[in-house]
C-alpha positions as CSV (number, residue, x, y, z in Angstrom):
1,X,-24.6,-9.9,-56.6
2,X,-28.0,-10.1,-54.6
3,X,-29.1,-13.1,-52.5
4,X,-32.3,-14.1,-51.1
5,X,-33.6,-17.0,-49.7
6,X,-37.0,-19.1,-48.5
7,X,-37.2,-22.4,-46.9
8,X,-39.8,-24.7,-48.5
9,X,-41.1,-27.7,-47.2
10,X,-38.6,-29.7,-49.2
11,X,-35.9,-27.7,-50.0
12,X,-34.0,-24.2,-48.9
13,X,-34.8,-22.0,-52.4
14,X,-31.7,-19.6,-53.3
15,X,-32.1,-16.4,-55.1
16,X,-29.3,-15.2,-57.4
17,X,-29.3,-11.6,-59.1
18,X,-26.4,-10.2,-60.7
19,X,-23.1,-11.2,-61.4
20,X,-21.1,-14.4,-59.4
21,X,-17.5,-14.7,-60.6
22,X,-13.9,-14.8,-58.8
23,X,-14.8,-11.9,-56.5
24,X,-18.4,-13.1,-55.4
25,X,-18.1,-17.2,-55.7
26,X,-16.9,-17.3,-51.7
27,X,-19.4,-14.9,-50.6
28,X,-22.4,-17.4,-52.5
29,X,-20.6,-20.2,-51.2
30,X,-20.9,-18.6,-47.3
31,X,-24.6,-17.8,-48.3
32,X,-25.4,-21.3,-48.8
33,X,-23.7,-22.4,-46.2
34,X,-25.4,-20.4,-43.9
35,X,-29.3,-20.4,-45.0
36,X,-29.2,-24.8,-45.6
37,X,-31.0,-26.0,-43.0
38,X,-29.3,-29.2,-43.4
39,X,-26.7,-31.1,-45.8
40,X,-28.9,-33.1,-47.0
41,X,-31.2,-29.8,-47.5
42,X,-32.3,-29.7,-51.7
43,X,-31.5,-26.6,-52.9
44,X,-32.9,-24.9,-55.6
45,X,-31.3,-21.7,-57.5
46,X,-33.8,-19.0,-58.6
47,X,-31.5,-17.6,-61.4
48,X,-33.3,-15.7,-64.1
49,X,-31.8,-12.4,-63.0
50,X,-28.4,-14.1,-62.7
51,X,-26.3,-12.4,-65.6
52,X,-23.3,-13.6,-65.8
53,X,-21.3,-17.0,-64.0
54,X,-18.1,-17.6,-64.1
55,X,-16.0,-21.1,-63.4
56,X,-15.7,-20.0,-60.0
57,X,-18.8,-19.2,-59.9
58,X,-20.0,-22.5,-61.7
59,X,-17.5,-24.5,-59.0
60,X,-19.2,-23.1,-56.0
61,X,-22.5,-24.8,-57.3
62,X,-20.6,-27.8,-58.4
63,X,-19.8,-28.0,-55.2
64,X,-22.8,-27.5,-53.5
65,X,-23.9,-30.4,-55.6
66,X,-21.9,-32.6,-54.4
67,X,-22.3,-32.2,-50.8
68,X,-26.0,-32.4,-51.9
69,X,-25.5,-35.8,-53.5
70,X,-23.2,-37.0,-50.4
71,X,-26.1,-36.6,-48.2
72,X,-29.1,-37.9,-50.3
73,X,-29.5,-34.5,-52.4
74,X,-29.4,-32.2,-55.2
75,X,-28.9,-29.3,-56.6
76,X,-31.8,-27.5,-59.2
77,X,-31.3,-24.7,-60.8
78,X,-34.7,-22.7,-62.1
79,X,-34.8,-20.0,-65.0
80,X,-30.8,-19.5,-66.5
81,X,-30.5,-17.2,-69.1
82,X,-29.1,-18.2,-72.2
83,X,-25.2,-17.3,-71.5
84,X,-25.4,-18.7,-68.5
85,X,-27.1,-22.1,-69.9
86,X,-24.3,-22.1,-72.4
87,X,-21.4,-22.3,-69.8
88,X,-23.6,-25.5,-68.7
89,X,-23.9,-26.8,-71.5
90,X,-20.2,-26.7,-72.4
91,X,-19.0,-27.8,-69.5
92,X,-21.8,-31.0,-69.0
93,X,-22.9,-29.5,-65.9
94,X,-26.3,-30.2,-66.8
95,X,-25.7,-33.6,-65.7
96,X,-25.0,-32.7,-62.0
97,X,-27.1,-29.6,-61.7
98,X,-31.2,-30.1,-61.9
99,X,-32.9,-27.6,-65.2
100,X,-36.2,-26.3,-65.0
101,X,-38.3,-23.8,-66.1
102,X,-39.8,-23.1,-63.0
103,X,-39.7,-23.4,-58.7
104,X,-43.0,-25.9,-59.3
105,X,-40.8,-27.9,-61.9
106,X,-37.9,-27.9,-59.5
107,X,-40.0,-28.4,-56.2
108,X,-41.6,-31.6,-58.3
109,X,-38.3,-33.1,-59.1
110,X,-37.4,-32.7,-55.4
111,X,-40.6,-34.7,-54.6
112,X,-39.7,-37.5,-57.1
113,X,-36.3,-37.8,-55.3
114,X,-37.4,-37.5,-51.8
115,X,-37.8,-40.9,-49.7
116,X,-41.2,-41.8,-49.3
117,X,-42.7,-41.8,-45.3
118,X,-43.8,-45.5,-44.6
């Protein structure tokens, strides 16, 4: 598994290459943990070069969601491939995890969700 990561104005953007499963869920999990600015940071997964996810793999971002939505949140993920949309699908993950095509699609969904300055 690679990891990469960029801070954007409204959101800490994570990207995923390779495999995450039962031997590389924790060390995601520590990646995120370190690189959020925040826990109420957005975070958005880059994963078209993500080939394969697991349940602990799909747990860890579960998770991450959920800490997301605790604090105002959410979790986006941006480009799965087709097996790893599947597990999604199957599992109705879709309806905590954010699907878009692209970072722009994502970063625009942030925006929607974002308070407003007064």
């Amino acid at each position: 598994m690679r990891l990469d990561s960029r801070h954007l104005p409204d959101a800490t953007l994570i990207i995923v290459a390779g495999e995450v499963d039962a031997t590389t869920s924790e060390e995601l999990e520590s990646y995120i943990d370190r690189v959020r600015r925040r826990l109420g940071d957005h975070l958005i997964f880059e994963v078209s070069r993500l080939t394969f996810l697991d349940s602990s793999g799909l747990a860890t971002l579960l998770a991450a969601a959920t800490l997301a939505r605790a604090h105002g949140a959410g979790v986006h993920l941006v480009a799965p491939r087709p097996r790893v949309g599947r597990l999604l699908d199957i599992t109705g993950s879709w309806q905590t995890l954010g699907r878009h095509d692209t970072i722009e699609q994502a970063l625009a969904a942030v925006r929607a969700k974002s308070p407003k300055p007064v």
